[in-house]
N, C-alpha and C positions, 0 to 999 in steps of 0.2 A: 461397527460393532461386529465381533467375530463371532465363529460358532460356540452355541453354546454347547461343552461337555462336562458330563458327571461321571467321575472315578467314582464307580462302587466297588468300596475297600480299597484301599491303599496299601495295605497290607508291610511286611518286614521284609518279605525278598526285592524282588528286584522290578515285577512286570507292573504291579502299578506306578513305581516310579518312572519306568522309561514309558508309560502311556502318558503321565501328567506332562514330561517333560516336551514329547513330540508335539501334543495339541498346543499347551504352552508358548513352546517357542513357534510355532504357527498362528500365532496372536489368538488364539481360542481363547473366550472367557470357561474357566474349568475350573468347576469344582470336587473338591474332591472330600468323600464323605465315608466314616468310618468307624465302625462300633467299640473301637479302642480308643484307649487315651491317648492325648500327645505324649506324654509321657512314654508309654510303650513304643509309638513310633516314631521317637524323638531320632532316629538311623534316618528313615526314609525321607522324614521334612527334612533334614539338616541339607538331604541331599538334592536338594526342590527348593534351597535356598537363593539360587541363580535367577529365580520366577518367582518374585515378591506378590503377583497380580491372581496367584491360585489360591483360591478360596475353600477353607478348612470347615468342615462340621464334624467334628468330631466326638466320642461318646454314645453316636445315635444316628439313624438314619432319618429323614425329613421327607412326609413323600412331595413336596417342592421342587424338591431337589431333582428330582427323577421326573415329575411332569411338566418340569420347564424346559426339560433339557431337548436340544437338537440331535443327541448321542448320546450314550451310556456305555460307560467299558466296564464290564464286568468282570471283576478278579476270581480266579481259579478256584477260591475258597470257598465263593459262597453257589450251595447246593441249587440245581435248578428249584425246587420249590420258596425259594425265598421269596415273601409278599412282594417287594421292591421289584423281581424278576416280573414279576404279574402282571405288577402297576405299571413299569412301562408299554407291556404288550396290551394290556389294554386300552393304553392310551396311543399304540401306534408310534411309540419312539424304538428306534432301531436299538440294536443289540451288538454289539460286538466285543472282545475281549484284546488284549496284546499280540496274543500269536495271533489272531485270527486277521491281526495290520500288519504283522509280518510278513505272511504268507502272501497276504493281499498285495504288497507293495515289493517282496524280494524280485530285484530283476536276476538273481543268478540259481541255480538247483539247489533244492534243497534235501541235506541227508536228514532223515529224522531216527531217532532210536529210544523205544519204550519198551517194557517189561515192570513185571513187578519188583523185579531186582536186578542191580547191576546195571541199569540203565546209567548211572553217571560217570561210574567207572567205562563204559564200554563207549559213553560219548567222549570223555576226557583222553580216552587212546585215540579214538577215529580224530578228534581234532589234533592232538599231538603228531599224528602221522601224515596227517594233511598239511599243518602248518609246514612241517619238515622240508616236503616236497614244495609248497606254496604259500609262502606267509598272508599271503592276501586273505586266506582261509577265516572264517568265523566263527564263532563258537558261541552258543550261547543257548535262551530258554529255561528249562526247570531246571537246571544246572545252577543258575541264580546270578545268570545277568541278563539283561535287555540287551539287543542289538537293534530295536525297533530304530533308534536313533541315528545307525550308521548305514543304513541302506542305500541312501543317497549317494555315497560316496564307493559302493561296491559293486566290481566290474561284472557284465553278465559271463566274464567264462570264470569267476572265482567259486568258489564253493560254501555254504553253508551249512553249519551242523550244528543239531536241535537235539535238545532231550526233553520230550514229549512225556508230561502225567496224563495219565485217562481223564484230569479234569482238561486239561487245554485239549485233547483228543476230542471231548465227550462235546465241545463248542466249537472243534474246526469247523464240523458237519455244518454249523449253519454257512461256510465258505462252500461247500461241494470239493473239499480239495486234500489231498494227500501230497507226501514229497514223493521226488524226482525217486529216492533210496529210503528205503522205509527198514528198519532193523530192529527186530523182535528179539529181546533177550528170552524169556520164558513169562510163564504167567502162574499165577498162585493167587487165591483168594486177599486181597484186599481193601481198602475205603470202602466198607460196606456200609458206614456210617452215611455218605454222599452218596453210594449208589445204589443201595437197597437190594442190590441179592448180585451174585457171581454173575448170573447172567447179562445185568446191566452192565457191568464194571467190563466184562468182558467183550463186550458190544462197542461199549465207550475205545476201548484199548484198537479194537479191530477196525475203526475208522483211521489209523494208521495207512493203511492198504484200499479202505473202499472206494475211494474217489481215483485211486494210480489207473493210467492210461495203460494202452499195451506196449509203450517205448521205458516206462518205468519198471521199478525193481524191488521184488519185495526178498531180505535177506533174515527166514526165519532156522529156528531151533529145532534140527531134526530131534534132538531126546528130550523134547518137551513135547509129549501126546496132544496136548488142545491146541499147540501152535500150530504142528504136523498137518491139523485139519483143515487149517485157514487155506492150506493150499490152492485147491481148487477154485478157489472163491477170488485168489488173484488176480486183477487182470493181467496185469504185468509179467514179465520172466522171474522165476523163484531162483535163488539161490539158498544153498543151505551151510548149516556149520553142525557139526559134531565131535565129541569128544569117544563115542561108542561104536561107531562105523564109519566108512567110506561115504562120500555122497558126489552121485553123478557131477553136482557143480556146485563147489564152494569152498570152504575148509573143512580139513576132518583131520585126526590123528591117526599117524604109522608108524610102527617100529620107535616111539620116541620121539618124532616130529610133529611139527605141525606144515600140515601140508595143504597146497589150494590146486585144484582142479579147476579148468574150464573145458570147451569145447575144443580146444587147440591142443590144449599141454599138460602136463603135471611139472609141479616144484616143490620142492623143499623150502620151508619159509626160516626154521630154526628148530633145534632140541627147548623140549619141553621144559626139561630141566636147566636152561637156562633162564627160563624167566622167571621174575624175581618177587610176586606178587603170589603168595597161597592160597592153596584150597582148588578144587576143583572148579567152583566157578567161575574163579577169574582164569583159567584156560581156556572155560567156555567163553566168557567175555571178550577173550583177546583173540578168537577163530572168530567171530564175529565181527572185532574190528579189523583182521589180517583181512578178509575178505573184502570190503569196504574198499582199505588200500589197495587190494589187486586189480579191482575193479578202476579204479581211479588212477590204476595206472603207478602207483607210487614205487620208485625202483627197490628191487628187491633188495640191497644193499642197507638201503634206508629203513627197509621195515622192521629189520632185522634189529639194527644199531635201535631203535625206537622201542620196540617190545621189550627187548632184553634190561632196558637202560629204564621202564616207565617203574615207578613204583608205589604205586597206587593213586589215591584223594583221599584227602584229609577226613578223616572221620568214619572208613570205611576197611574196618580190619587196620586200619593202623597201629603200628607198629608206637609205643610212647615209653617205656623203660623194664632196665631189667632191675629187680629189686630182690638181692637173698635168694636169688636163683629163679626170682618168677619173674614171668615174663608177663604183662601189661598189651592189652590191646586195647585200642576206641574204634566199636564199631555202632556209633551214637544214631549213624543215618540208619541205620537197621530200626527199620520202625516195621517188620511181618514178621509173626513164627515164621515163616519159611526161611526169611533171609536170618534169621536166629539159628535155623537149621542146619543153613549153610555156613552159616560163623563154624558152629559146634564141630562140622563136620571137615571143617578146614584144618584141623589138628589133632598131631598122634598121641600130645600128652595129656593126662586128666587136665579139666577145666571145670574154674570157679566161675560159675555167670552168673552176673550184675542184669537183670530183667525188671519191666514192666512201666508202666508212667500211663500215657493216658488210650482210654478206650474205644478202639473202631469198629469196634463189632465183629472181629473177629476170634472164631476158637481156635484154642491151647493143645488141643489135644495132641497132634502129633508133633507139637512140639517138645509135649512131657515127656513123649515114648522117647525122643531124642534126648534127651538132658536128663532121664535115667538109666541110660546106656552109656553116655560121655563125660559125666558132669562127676564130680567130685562134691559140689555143694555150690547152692544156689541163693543168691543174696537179690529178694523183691522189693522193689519201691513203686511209688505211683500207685495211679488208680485200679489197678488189675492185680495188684499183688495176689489178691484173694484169688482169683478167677484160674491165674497163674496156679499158686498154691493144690487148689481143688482139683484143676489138669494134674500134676502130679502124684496127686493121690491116689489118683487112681490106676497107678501104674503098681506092677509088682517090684518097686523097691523098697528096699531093707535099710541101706548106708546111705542114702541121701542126704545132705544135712539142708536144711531150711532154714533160712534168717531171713527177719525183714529189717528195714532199716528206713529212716525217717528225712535222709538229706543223702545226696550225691559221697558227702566226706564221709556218712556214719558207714556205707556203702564200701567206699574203697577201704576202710577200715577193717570191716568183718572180711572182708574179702583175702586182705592179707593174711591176715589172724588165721583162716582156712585153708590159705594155701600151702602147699609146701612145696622143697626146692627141687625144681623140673614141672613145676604143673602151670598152666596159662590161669593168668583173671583177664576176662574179656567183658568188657561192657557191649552187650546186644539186647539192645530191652523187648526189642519184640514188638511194640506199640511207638506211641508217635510222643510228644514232649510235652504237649500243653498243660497237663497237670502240673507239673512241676519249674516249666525252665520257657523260657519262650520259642525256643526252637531246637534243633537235635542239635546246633552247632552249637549253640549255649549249655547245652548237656554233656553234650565233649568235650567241650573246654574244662568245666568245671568237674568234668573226670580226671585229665589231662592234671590239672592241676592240683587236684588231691593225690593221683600218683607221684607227684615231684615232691610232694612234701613226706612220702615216706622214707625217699632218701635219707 
């Protein structure tokens, strides 16, 4: 009889499914247990069809389940205080999550990259320009695949690359371990729903860095203030990236470049204005991952043809049609004001923003000051409309317009109807999907395709 395991939550991305599969196919008896219907996670069984012998509770948690178990892998979702988290510490059954078997079992280094924004974009460049150089390369984590399954077969001098949430961050810690290249995009309030105040979430994020030895590398945001700070606290050698300044070692921009420093040399890596992704952020994004490459060695020939040539991830400021002169963006994974901020702030023409859906605890406010400085008129759905709405009010504008809208289609509807030709409709709602859609990529889709139907 093998060991027993219990998947707590199974969840629609990807890490409880490559944990049932690894225990699974290691003759584990594993159960897996889930507060959702089959129905909702009719994706994740279909794909746990291969392992007839994994045993489903679904609907509801069983505490059985959890104090029978040898193991317990617990999914990124659920908040440490959940009773179930409890019940097995009280009962002395071990605790572990997907990355944290990752980490445990990678024989090659691993790059990891977190931030409150832009973390997927700046993991999908670093793997792109890795694979380039080295296809053996790996990509995978909050990105939304498993690689738990392929470790076995991956060489210790290949490479790894992770995009790290504050929740898998906030549970490496019971590992003691951080990656080989750790890469900070910026930080901005938050999951405050799961971690109860900035300080937590920010704690959570900075275990990235706490566990790195002095041969590792932490690659943070000189023009992000709270990053700036982690410094000290490194053990490792820091490297930095800038779009505002020079920095002794990393990337930073000049005259138009993007250029990397180290301890030997300076280079030119390419004209800013070649690359083909908008907005301020994704330059920062992209000296974060130029750095990465340099370090790794990737010829500068390559990095070059790779930046120039990347054009974005689905769902984030993408590009979806031009209609009557307006131009359509999905940027559905924008689930912070901040990263709304940065939507807003990515563009010279007025814009119509599509905001709101469901509630993490965090406030509007600076994001109203933005979207009554930028916005043209703003169209709310979801659970925060109101909350949204009330942040703007309080701002000194005159010509706002305000709609709210009851479905995705009533949304891109008003939207048009407001727009005029030269102005952006972008969908950034600012909060996360579950009110309405079951995840941000079911919310872009079904933006996605209410813009095709105004054709």
């Amino acid at each position: 009889m093998g060991e027993r395991i219990t998947i707590l939550g199974l969840g629609v991305f990807s890490g409880g499914v490559g944990a049932a599969r690894f225990f699974a196919a290691r003759g584990a008896e594993v159960t897996v247990t889930d507060q959702k219907t089959e129905d909702t996670l009719r994706s994740s069984i279909d794909a746990l069809s291969k392992w007839p012998t994994i045993r489903y509770v679904l609907g509801e948690h069983r505490d059985e389940d959890i104090t029978s178990a040898d193991l317990v892998v617990v999914s990124p979702a659920i908040a440490d205080n959940n009773p179930y988290i409890h019940l097995a510490q009280d009962h002395g059954i071990p605790l572990t999550t997907e990355m944290n078997l990752v980490f445990e079992r990678c024989p090659a280094p691993i790059i990891g990259i977190t931030g409150s924004n832009g973390k997927t974009t700046t993991t999908s460049l670093i793997g792109a320009l890795l694979q380039a150089h080295d296809e053996r390369t790996l990509i995978g984590g909050n990105i939304g695949r498993s690689i738990l399954n392929d470790l076995d077969k991956t060489p210790k001098n290949a490479r790894v690359v992770l995009e790290l949430s504050s929740f898998q961050l906030q549970r490496l810690a019971w590992t003691a371990r951080s990656p080989h290249i750790a890469v900070v995009t910026n930080l901005s309030p938050n999951h405050l729903d799961w971690h109860g105040t900035c300080a937590a979430y920010e704690s959570a994020k900075q275990h990235i860095v706490r566990y790195q030895q002095a041969d590792d590398i932490a690659i943070l945001n000189a023009d992000d203030e709270s990053i700036r700070s982690w410094a000290p606290d490194c053990p490792g050698r820091v490297l930095w990236f800038s779009i505002d300044r020079p920095v002794e070692a990393g990337c930073f921009v000049r005259d138009g470049h993007i250029v990397y420093r180290d301890e030997a040399n300076e280079r030119r890596v390419c004209p800013v204005d070649a690359l083909p992704l908008p907005g301020r952020h994704n330059l920062s994004n992209t000296l974060a991952a130029v750095t990465v490459a340099c370090i790794c060695e990737t010829p500068a020939s390559l990095i070059q043809k790779i930046v120039t040539d990347f054009n974005g991830v689905a769902h984030r400021l993408e590009w979806v049609a031009e209609v009557d002169g307006v131009k359509y963006y999905n940027d559905s994974a924008c689930t912070t004001p901040a990263s709304t901020i940065v939507a807003l702030q990515a563009f010279d023409s007025s814009v119509v923003l599509i905001a709101g859906g469901y509630d993490k605890g965090v406030p509007f406010d600076k994001m109203a000051v933005e979207i009554g400085q930028r916005a043209r008129a703003v169209v709310l759905i979801g659970d925060t409309a109101e909350a949204i709405e009330t942040a703007i009010g309080k701002q000194p504008v005159t010509s706002l317009i305000i709609e709210r809208a009851s479905s995705m289609e009533e949304a891109v509807a008003h939207s048009a109807d407001l727009a005029q030709s030269g102005d952006v409709v972008v969908l950034s709602p600012a909060c996360a999907s579950y009110d309405m859609f079951t995840n941000f990529e079911a919310r872009g889709l079904r933006f996605k395709l209410a813009v095709t139907k105004l054709k």
